[in-house]
C-alpha positions as CSV (number, residue, x, y, z in Angstrom):
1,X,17.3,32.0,5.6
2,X,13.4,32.0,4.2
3,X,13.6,31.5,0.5
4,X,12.1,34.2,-1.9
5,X,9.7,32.7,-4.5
6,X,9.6,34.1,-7.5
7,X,6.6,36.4,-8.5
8,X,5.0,38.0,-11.3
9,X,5.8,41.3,-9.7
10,X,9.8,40.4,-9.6
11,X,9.4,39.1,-13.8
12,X,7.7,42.3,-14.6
13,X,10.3,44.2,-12.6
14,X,13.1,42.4,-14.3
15,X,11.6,42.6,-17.7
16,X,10.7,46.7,-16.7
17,X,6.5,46.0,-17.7
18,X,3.9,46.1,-15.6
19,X,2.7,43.1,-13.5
20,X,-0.9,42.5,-15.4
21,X,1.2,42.2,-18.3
22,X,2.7,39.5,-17.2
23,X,-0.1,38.3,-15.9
24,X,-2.0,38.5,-18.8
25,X,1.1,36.5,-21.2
26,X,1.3,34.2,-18.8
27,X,-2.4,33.1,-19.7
28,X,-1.7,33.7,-23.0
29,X,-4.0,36.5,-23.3
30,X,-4.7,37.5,-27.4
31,X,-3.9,41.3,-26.0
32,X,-0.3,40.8,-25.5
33,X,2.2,40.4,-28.1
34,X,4.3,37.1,-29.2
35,X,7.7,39.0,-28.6
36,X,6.3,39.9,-24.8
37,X,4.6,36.8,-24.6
38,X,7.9,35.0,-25.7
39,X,10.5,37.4,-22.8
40,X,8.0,36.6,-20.4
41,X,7.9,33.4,-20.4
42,X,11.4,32.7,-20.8
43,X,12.1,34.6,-17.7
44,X,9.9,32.7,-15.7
45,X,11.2,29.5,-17.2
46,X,14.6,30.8,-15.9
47,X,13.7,32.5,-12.7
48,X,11.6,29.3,-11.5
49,X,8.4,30.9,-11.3
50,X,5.5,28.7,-10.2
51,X,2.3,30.2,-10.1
52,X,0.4,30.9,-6.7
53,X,-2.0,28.4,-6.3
54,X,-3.8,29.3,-2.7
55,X,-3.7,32.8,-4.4
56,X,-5.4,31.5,-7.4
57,X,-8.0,29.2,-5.8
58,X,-9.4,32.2,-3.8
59,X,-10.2,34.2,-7.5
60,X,-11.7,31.1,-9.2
61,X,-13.6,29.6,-5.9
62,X,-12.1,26.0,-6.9
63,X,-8.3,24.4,-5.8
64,X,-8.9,21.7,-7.6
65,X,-7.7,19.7,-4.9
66,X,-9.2,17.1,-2.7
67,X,-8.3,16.5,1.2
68,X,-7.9,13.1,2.6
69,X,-8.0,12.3,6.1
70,X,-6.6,8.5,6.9
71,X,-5.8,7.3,10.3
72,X,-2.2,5.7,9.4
73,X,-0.5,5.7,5.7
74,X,1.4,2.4,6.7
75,X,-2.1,0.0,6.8
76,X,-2.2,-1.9,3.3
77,X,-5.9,-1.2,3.3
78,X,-5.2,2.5,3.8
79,X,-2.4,2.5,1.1
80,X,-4.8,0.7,-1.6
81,X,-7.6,3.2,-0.8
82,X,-5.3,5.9,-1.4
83,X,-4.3,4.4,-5.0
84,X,-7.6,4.4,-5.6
85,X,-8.5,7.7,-4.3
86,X,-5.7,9.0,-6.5
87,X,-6.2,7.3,-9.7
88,X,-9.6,8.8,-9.7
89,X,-8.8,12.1,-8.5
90,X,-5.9,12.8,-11.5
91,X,-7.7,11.6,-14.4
92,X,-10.4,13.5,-13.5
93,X,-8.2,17.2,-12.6
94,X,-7.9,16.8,-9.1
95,X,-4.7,17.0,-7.0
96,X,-5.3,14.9,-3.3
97,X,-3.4,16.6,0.1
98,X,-3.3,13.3,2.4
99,X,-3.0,13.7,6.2
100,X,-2.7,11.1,8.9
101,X,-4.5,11.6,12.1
102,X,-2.4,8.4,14.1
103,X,-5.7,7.2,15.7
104,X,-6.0,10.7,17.4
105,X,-9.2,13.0,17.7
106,X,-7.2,16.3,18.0
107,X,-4.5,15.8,15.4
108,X,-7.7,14.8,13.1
109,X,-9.4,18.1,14.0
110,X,-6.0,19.9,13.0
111,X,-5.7,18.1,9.9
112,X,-9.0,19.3,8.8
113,X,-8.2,22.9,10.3
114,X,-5.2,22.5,7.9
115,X,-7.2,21.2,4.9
116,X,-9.6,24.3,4.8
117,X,-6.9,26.6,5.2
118,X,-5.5,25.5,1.9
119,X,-9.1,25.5,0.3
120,X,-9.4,22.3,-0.4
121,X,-13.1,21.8,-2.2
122,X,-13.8,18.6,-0.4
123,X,-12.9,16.0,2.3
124,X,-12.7,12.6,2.4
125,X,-12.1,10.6,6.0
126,X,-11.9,7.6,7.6
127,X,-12.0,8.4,11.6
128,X,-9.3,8.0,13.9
129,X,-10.2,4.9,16.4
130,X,-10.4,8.2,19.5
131,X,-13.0,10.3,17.7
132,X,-15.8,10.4,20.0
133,X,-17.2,13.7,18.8
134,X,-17.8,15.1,15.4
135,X,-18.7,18.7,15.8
136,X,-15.5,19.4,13.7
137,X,-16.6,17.6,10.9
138,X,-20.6,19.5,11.1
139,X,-18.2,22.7,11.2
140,X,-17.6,21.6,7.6
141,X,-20.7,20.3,6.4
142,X,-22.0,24.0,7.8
143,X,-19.8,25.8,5.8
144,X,-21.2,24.0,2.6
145,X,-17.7,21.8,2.0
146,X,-19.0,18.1,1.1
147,X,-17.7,15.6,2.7
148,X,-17.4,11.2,2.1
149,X,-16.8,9.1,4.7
150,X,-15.6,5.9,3.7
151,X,-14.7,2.4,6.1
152,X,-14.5,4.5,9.9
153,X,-17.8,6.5,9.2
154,X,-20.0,8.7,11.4
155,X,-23.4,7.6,11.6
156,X,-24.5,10.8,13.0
157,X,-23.7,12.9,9.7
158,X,-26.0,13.2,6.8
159,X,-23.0,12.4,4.6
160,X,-21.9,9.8,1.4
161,X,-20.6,7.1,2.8
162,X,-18.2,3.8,1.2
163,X,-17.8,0.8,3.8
164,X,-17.0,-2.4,3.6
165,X,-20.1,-5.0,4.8
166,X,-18.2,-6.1,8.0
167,X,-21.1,-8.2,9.4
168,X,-21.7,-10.0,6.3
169,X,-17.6,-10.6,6.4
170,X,-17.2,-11.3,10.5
171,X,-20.2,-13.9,9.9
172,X,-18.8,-15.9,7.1
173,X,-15.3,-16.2,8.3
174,X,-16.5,-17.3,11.7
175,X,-19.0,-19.7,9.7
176,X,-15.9,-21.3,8.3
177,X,-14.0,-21.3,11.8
178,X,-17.6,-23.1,12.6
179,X,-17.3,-25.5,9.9
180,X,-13.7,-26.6,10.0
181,X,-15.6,-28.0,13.8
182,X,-14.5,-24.8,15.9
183,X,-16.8,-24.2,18.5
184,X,-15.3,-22.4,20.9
185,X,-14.3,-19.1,19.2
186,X,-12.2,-16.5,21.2
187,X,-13.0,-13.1,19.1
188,X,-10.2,-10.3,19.9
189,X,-12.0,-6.9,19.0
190,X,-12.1,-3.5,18.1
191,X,-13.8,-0.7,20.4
192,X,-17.2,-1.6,20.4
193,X,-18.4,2.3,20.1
194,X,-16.5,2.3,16.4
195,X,-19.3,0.9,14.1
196,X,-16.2,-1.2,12.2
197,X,-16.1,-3.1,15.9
198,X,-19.9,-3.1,16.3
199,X,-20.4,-4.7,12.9
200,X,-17.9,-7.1,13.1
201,X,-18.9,-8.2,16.5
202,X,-22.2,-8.7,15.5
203,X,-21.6,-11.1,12.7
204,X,-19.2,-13.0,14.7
205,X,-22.5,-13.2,17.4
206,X,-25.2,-14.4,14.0
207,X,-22.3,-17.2,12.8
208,X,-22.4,-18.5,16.9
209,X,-26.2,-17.8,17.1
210,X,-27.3,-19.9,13.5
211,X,-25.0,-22.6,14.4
212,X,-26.5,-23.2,18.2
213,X,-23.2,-22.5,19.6
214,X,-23.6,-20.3,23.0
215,X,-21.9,-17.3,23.7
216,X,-19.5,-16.7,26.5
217,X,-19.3,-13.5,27.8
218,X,-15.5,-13.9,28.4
219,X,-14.9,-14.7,24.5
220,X,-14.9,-11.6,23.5
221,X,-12.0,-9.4,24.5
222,X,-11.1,-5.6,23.7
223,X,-7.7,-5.8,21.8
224,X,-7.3,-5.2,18.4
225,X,-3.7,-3.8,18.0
226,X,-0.2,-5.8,18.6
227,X,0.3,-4.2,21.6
228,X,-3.2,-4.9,23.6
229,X,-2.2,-8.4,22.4
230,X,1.3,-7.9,24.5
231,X,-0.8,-6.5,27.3
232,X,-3.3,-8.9,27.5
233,X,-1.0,-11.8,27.0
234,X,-1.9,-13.4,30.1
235,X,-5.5,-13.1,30.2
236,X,-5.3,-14.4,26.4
237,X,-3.1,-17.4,27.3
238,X,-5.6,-18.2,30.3
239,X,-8.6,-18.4,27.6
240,X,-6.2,-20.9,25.5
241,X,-6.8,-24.4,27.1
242,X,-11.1,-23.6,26.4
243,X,-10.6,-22.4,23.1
244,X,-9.9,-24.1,19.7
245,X,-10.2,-21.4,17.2
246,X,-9.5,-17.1,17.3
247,X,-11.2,-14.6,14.7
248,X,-9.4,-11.3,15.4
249,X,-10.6,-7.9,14.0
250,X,-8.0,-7.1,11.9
251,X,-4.6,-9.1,10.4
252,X,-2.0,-7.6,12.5
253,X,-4.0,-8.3,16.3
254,X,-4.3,-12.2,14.5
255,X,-0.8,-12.7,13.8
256,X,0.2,-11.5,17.0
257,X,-2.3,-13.7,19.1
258,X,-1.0,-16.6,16.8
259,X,2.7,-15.4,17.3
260,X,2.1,-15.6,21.7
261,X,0.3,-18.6,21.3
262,X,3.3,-20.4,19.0
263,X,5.9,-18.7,21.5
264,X,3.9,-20.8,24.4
265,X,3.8,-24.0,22.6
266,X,0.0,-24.3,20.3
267,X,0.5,-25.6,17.0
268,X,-1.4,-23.1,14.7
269,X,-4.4,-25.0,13.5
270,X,-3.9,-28.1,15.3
271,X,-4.3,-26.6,18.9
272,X,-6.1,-23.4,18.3
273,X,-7.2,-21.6,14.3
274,X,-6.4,-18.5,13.5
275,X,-8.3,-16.1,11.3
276,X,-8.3,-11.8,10.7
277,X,-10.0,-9.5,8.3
278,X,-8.4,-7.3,5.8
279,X,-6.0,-9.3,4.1
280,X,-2.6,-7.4,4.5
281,X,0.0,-8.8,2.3
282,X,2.0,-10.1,5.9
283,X,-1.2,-12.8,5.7
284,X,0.3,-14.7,3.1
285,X,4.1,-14.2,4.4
286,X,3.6,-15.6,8.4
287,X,3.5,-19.3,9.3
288,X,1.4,-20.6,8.7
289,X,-0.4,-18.1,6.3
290,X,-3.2,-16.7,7.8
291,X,-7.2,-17.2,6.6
292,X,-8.7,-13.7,6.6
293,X,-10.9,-11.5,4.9
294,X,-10.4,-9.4,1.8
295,X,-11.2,-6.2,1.7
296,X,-11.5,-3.6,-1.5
297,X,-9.3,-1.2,-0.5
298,X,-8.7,0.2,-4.1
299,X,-12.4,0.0,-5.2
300,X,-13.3,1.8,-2.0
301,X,-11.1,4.3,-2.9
302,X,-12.0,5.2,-6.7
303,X,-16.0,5.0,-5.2
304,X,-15.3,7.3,-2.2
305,X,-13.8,9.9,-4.4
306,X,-16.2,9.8,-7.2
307,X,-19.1,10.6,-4.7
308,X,-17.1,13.6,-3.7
309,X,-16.1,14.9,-7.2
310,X,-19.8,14.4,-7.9
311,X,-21.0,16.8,-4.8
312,X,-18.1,19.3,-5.8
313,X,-19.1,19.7,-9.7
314,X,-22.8,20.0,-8.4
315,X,-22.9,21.8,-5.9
316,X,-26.5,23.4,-6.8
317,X,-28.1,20.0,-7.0
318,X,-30.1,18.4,-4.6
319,X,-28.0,14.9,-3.7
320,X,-29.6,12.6,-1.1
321,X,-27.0,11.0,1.4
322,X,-25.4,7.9,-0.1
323,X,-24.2,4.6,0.9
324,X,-22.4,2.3,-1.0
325,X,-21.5,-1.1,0.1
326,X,-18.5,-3.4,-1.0
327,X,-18.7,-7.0,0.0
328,X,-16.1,-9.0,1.4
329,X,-14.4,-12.2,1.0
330,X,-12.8,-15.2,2.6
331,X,-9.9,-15.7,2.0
332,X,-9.0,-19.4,3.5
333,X,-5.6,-20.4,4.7
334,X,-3.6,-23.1,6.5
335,X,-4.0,-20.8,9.7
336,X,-7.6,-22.6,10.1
């Protein structure tokens, strides 16, 4: 059976006063009385009253809250931009409503259906590997509720943006695979139509185009999840004897290339190097430990949300469209 919650109408009914005397003690207004003051907030304490927040949020045009779109909780990069997101968000008065969209277009367009319904006063998203489209998110922007993209943006929407420089990153750790004398570099990556996979692909092409190294059409594959690796096991171990090195697009795609090619007899450097990007704490746990690159997760997070409490709190001002750029790092291991 559906639980009754408590409301100001049931304390003053208990108490026999009317319900904007309640009301009124229970903001401590100067016209009410100590004594009622005193009864009425005792009986809430006892009944479990908890004020009605959506109800409350509608009168003052502000929830105070901020809604945060992620495409999966579990990714360490995901869970340190959250920290961030959240540090931020409390000190400054805001609570955060975190939904997951699991890499899928229509649960993201429901999470933000979701988000406006409880009155959130701003989004901020990182898009789900299927979102093609983003009339849902213009839907939004129309009704005059800012929005920040940060890492999986939208370059189609005049919006504040956080992102990690993934060309800058893909180039320099494929510069090292290129200096440790890798020449032949397999790159395992992400959907090419996702700027993250563009970027990253396009370093990886200015590391093999500085160093006079050509590029083979068939070293560059589509998989950037465990199972395409599983998938494309064959085609992968086929590539092996004219490779000597593999930058993958993210951690969890490099450990399980370097995982099939152990299973299939390569010693990891000596046959073939391995290296990722994002630096998920399983990088320095696998053998051997894997040479990737570090992303601010955390600092992405604190920036994304301070855009956003900025467009919130000033919502009259005129606020050009801003990017903001972390820069990443190597992190080297005995992987390469």
């Amino acid at each position: 059976m559906k639980s009754h919650l408590i409301s100001i109408s049931d304390i003053a009914r208990n108490l026999g006063i009317s319900a904007s005397t309640v009301s009124r003690a229970l903001k401590d207004s100067p016209s009410i009385s100590a004594k009622t003051k005193r009864r009425v907030l005792e009986m809430a304490q006892q009944s479990g009253y908890r004020p009605n927040i959506l109800a409350m949020s509608l009168r003052k045009q502000s929830s105070r809250t901020i809604g945060l779109i992620i495409p999966e909780i579990a990714h360490h990069f995901f869970s340190s931009v959250i920290s961030g997101i959240e540090e931020l968000a409390y000190a400054s008065g805001y609570r955060v409503m975190i939904c997951q969209s699991n890499e899928d277009q229509s649960r993201e367009e429901l999470n933000l259906t979701a988000l406006l319904d409880h009155r959130v006063d701003g989004v901020l998203v990182s898009v789900s590997k299927n979102t093609l489209g983003f009339d849902h998110f213009k839907t939004v922007i129309e009704q005059g509720v800012p929005i920040v993209f940060f890492d999986r943006i939208s370059q189609e929407l005049a919006t504040d943006r956080v992102v990690t420089n993934d060309y800058e990153g893909a180039r320099a750790i494929t510069s090292h695979l290129i200096e440790k004398g890798h020449r032949n570099i397999l790159h395992l990556a992400a959907p090419r139509y996702l700027l993250v996979g563009k970027e990253r692909l396009r370093g990886y092409e200015q590391a093999l185009y500085e160093n006079h190294i050509d590029r083979h059409i068939d070293f560059v594959l589509q998989c950037d999840t465990r199972e395409q690796v599983r998938a494309l096991q064959d085609e992968i171990l086929k590539l092996a004897p004219r490779i000597d090195a593999i930058f993958a697009v993210n951690d969890f795609t490099a450990i399980a290339a370097m995982q099939l090619l152990q299973a299939n007899g390569y010693a990891i450097p000596a046959d073939i190097a391995i290296a990722g990007f994002g630096d998920d704490p399983i990088a320095s746990i696998v053998t051997p430990r894997l040479t990737t690159v570090e992303q601010k997760g955390y600092e992405m997070g604190r920036e994304s949300v301070q855009l956003l409490i900025q467009r919130i709190e000033n919502p009259d001002k005129e606020i050009q469209p801003r990017t903001r750029i972390f820069e990443s790092t190597v992190k080297a291991r005995e992987s390469s």
